[in-house]
C-alpha positions as CSV (number, residue, x, y, z in Angstrom):
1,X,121.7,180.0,264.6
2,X,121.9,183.5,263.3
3,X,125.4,184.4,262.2
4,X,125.6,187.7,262.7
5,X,124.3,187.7,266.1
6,X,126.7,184.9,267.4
7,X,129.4,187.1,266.5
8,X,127.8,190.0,268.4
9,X,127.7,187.5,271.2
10,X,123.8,186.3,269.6
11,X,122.0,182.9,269.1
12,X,118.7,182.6,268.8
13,X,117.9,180.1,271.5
14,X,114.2,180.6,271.0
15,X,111.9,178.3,271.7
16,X,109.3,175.9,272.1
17,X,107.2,172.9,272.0
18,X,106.2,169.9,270.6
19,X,103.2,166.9,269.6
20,X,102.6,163.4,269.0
21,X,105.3,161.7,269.4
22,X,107.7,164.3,270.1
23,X,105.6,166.3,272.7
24,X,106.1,168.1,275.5
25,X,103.0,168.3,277.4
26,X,103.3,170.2,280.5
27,X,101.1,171.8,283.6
28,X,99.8,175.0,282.3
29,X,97.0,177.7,283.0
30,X,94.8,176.1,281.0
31,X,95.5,172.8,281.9
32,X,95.7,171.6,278.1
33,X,91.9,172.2,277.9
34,X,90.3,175.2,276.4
35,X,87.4,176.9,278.6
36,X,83.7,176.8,277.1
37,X,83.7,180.5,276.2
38,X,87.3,180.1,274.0
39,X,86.1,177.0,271.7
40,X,84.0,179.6,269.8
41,X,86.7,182.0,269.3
42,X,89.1,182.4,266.1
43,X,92.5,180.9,265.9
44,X,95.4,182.8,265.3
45,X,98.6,181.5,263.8
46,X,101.1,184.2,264.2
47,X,104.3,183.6,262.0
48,X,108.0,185.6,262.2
49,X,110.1,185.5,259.0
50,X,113.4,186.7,260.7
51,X,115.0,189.5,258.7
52,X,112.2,189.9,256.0
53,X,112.7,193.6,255.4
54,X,109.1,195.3,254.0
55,X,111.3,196.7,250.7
56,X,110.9,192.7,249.7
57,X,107.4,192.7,249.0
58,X,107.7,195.2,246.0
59,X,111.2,194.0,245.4
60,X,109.8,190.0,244.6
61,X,107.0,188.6,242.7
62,X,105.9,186.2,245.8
63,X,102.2,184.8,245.2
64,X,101.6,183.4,248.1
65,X,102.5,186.7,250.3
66,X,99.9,188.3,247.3
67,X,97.3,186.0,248.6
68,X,97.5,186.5,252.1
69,X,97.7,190.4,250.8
70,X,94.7,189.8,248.7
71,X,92.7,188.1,251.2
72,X,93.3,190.3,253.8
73,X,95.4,193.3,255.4
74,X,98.9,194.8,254.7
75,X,100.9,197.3,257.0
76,X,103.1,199.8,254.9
77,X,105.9,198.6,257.4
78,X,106.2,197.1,260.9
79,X,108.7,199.2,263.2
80,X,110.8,197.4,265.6
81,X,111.8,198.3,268.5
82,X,115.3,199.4,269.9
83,X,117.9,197.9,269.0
84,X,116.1,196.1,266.3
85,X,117.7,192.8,267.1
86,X,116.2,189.2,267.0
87,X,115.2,188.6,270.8
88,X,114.4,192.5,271.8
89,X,112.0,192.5,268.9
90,X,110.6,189.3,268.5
91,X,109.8,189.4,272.3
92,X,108.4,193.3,272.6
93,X,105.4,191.9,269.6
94,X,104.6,189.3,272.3
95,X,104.2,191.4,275.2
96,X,103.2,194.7,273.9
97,X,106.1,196.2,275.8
98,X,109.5,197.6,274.5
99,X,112.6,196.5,276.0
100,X,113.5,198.6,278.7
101,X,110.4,197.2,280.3
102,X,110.4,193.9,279.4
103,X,114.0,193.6,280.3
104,X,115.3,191.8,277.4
105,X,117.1,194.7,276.7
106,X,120.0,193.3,273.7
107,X,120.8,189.5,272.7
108,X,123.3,189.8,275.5
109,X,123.3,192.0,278.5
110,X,124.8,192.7,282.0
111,X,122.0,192.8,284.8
112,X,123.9,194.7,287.6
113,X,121.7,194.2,290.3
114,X,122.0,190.6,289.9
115,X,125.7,191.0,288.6
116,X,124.8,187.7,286.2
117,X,125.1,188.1,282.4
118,X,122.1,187.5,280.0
119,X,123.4,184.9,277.3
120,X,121.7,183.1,274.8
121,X,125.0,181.0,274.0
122,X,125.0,180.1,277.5
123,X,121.4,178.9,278.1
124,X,120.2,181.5,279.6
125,X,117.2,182.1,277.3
126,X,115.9,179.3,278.7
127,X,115.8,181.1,282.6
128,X,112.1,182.8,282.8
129,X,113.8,184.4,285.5
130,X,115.0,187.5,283.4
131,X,111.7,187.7,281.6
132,X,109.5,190.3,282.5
133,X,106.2,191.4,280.8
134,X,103.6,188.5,279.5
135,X,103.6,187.1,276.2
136,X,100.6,186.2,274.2
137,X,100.6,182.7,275.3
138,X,101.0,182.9,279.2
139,X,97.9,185.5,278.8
140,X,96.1,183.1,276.6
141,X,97.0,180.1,279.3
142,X,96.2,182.4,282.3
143,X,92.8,182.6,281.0
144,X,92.0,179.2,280.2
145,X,93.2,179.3,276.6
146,X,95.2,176.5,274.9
147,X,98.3,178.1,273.1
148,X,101.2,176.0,271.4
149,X,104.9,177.3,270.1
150,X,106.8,176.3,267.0
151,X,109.9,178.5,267.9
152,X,109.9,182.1,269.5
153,X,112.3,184.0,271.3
154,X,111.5,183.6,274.9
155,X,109.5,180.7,274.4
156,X,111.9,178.1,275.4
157,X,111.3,179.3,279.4
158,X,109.1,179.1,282.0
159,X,108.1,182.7,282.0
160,X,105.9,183.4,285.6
161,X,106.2,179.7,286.0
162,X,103.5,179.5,282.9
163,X,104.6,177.4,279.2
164,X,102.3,177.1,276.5
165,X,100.7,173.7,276.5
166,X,102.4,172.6,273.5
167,X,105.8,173.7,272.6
168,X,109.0,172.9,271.3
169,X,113.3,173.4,272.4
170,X,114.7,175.4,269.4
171,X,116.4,174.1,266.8
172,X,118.0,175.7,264.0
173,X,118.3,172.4,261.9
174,X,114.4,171.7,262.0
175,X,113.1,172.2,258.5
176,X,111.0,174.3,257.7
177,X,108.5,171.8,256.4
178,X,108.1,170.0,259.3
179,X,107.3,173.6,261.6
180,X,104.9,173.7,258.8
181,X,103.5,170.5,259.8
182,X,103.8,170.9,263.7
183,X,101.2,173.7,263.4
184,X,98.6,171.9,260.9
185,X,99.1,169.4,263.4
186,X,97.7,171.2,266.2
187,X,95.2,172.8,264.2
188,X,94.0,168.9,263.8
189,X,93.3,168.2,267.3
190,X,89.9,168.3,268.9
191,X,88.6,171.2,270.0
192,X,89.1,171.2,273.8
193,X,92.6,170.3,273.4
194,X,93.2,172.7,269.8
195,X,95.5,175.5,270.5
196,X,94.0,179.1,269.8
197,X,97.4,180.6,269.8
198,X,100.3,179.8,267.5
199,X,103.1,180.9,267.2
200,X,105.9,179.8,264.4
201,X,109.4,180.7,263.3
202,X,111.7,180.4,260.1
203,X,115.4,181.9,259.7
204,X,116.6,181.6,256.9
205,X,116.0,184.9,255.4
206,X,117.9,186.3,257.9
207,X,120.6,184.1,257.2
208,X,121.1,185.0,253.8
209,X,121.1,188.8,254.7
210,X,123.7,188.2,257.0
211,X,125.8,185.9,255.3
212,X,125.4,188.0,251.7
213,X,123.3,191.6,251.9
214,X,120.2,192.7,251.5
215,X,120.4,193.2,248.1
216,X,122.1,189.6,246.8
217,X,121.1,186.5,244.7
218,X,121.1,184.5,247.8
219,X,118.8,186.8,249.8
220,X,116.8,186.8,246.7
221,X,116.5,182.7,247.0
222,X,115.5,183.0,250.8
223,X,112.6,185.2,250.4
224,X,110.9,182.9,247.3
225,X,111.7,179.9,249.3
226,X,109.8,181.7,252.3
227,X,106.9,182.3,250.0
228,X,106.8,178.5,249.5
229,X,106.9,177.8,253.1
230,X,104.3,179.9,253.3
231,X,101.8,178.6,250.4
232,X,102.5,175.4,252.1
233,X,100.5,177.0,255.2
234,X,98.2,178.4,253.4
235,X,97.4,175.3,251.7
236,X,97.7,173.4,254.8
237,X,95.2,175.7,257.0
238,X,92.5,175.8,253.6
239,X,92.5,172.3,253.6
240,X,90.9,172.3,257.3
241,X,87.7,172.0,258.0
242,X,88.0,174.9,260.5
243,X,90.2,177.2,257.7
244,X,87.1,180.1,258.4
245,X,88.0,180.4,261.8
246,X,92.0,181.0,261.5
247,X,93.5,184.2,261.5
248,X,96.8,184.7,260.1
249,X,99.1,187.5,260.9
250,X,102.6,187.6,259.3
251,X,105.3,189.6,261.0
252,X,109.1,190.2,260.8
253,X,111.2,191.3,263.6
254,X,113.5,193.8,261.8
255,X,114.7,194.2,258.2
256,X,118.8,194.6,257.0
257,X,121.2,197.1,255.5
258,X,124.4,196.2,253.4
259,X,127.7,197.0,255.2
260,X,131.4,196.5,254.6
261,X,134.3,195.6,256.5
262,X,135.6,199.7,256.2
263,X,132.9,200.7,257.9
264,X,133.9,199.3,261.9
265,X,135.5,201.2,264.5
266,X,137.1,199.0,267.3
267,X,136.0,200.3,270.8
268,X,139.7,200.1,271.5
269,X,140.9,202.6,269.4
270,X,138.0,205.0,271.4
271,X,139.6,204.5,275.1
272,X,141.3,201.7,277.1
273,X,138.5,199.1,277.8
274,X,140.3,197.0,280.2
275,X,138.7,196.7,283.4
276,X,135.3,198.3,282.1
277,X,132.5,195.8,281.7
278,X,130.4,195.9,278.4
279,X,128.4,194.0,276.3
280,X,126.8,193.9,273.1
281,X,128.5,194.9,269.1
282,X,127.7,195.7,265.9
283,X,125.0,198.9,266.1
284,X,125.2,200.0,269.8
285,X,127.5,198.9,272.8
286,X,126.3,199.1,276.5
287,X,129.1,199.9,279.1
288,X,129.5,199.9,282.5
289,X,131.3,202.8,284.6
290,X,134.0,201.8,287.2
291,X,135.6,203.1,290.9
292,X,138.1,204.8,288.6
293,X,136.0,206.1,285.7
294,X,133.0,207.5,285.6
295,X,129.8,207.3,283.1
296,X,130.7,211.1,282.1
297,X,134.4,210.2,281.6
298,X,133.8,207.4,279.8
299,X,131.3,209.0,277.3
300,X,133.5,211.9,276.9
301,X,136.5,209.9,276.1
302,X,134.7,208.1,273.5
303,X,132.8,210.9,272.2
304,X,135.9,212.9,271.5
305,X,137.4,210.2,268.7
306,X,134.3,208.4,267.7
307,X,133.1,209.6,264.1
308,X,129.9,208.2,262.8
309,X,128.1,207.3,266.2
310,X,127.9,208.9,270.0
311,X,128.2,207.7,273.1
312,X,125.4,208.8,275.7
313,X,124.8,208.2,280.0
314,X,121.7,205.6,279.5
315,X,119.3,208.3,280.8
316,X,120.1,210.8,278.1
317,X,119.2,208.4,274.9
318,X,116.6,209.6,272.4
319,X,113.4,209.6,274.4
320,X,112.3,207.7,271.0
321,X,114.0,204.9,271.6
322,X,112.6,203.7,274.9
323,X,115.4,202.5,275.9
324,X,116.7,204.5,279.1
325,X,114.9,203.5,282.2
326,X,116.2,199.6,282.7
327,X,119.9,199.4,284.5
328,X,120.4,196.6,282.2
329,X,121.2,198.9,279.1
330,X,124.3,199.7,280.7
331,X,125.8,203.2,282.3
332,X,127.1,204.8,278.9
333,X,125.9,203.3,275.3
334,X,127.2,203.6,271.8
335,X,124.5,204.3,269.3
336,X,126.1,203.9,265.5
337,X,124.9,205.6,262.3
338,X,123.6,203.2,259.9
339,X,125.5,201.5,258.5
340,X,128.3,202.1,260.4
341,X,129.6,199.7,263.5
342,X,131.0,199.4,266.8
343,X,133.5,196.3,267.0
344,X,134.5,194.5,270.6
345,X,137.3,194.6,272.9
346,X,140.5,193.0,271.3
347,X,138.8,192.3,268.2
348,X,137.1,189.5,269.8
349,X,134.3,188.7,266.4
350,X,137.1,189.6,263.5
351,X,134.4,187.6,261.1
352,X,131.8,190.7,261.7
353,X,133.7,192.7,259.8
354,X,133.2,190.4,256.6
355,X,129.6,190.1,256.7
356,X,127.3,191.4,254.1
357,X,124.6,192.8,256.1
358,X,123.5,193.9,259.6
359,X,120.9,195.2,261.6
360,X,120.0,197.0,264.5
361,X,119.9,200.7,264.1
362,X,117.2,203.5,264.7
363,X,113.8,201.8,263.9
364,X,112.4,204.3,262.2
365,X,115.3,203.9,259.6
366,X,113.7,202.6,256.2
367,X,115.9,199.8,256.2
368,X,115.3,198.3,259.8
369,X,111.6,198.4,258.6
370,X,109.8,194.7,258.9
371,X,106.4,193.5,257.2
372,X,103.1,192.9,258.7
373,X,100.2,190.9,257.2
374,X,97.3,189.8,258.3
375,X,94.0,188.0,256.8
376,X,91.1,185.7,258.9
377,X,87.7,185.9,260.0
378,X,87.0,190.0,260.9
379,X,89.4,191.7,258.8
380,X,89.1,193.3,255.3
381,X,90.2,192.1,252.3
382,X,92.4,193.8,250.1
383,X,93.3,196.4,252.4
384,X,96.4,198.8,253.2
385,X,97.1,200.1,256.9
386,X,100.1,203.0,257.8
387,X,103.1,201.1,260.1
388,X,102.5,198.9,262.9
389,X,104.8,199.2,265.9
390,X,106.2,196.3,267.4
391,X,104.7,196.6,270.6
392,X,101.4,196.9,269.2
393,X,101.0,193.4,267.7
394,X,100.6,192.1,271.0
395,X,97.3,194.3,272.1
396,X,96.4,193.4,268.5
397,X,96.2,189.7,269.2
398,X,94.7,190.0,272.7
399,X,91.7,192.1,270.7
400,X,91.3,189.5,267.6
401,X,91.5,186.5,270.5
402,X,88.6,188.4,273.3
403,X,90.6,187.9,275.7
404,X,92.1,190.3,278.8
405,X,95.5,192.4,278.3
406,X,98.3,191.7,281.0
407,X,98.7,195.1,282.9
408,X,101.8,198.1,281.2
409,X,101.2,197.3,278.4
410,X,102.9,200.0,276.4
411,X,101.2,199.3,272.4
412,X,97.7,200.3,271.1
413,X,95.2,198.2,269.0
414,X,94.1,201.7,267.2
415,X,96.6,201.2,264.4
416,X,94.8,198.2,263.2
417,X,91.4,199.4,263.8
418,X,90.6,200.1,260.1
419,X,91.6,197.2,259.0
420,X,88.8,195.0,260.9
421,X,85.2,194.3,258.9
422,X,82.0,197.0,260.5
């Protein structure tokens, strides 16, 4: 469980599946059998190091990010999407959408129109009811594709009534050695029954960035033990007698910026919240307008004592963003400056003010920027693309894999063009 995000009413309740003993084996698409057409097709293990800002790859000497690097294909950056948060993030590089489509719009949200409240404390990450969009593993299952999940927000539901054949509940105390071994695992089985799409998930980084700041000893000893989590891969999937046929891509959801307890403004020093619904902390609030006060009133109250951030109606956000159309957002929302942030009603998460780092912010802020690697069969070696965008890692995946994109799909496969092999 993340913190930081529990205090902003977060926990990452991703999830997924499981094997051998352990396993979850349930009615999918694909029916746990891959079609003819897909045994012949690559494998592609996609792995999330939660808050693994791209400023950590020249900051570290990590050799086993080098040889992924050296093998294969690094992004200056990979930009997240709006807010940059664990769940909105993680789950917009899945479906190729950003959040105001997808719906998963915050770690916690109102939906009006079904006047329920989206929680991951309460379970209700694990309702494919409030997903919208397709991630890459109902697409894979759809079309006859075996996919299998070691962690990933959204991954814990039934999303369209579709799970991946293999995948596994969340949980936070797992080590990280034996998600390692849940995907070598998989990559064992025989080839009707291998999963082509992987997905895995490790924390701890983001943890430390949390718990301490970007910039501390303890982050420092997250990101080299995630380089040996990740050698352990890479000498798990080289030992393999299909190791030629996987594709690895290495993403990050979002990376962190130090802040300090001066640097909070309680929303109820900005106007008298009782009776006014809202949800969310930290970077941006979403409010709702009442019979006695209005979107405009609200914004205008707040707008006329908040230094260091503005309130805006939802459909007058930063078109950049994308993050205006979905009612979810809220009527009125409070957009911080880095690295400044917006506490709750009646100081309801005192500890945030204590923490040593956050995120959240504008994407295209340097320090919200995450990583993006990639190496396998049909990309060059040794080889430097400009920034990914979140929502293109999904389109991304659907080319490498041959198979058909789900429909609105808002990324672009372009970016990464370059880096595949003539």
């Amino acid at each position: 469980m993340k913190i930081a995000e529990f205090l902003t009413f977060l926990f990452i309740c991703a999830a997924v599946h499981t094997l051998a003993a352990q396993s979850i084996a349930v009615a999918s698409g694909s029916g746990g059998v891959n079609r003819a057409e897909h045994q012949k097709k690559p494998y592609l293990v996609l792995v999330s190091f939660d808050g693994f800002s791209a400023s950590y790859l020249n900051r570290f000497k990590l050799p086993n990010f080098d040889r992924v690097m050296k093998t294969g294909v690094r992004a200056k950056s990979l930009r997240p999407v709006y807010p940059s948060l664990t769940f909105p993030s993680h789950y917009s590089m899945v479906t190729g959408m950003y959040p105001e489509r997808h719906g998963i719009v915050g770690m916690d949200f109102i939906d009006p129109v079904r006047n329920q409240t989206f929680s991951t404390r309460a379970g209700s990450a694990a309702e494919g009811s409030w997903y919208r969009g397709e991630p890459i593993w109902v697409t894979a299952e759809r079309q006859g594709m075996v996919s299998a999940t070691c962690f990933w927000p959204g991954s814990d539901a039934a999303i369209q009534g579709v799970r991946p054949t293999f995948w596994k509940k969340y949980d936070g105390g797992l080590p990280n050695s034996a998600r390692v071994q849940a995907i070598l695992d998989w990559l064992r089985l025989p080839a009707q029954e291998r999963p082509h799409v992987l997905t895995a998930y490790f924390s701890d980084v983001d943890g430390a960035g949390h718990r301490f700041g970007p910039d501390s000893g303890e982050v420092a000893a997250a990101v080299l033990a995630g380089d040996q989590v990740l050698g352990a891969l890479l000498d798990g999937i080289n030992a393999l007698p299909i190791r030629d046929q996987v594709i690895l891509m290495i993403v990050s959801d979002h990376g962190m910026a130090a802040v300090t307890k001066e640097q909070t403004v309680p929303v109820d020093g900005l106007l008298d919240t009782s009776g006014i619904k809202g949800t969310g902390a930290g970077t941006q609030m979403s409010l709702f307008a009442t019979p006695d006060l209005s979107a405009v009133e609200i914004r205008d109250r707040i707008n006329a004592r908040l230094q260091h951030g503005r309130a805006y109606l939802r459909q007058d956000l930063p078109e950049a963003l994308h993050y205006r159309s979905d009612p979810r957002i809220g009527d009125v929302v409070i957009v911080m400056e880095e690295p400044w942030r917006i506490l709750p009603p009646r100081g309801g998460t005192r500890d945030m003010t204590v923490l040593g780092g956050w995120h959240g912010w504008d994407p295209s802020s340097p320090a919200m920027q995450g990583i993006f690697l990639a190496s396998g069969p049909g990309i060059r070696k040794q080889f430097s693309i400009g920034t990914i965008e979140a929502v293109d890692v999904y389109p991304i995946m659907v080319q490498l894999l041959g198979l058909t994109s789900a429909p609105d799909v808002q990324g672009r496969a372009t970016s990464f063009g370059p880096a595949l092999t003539p």
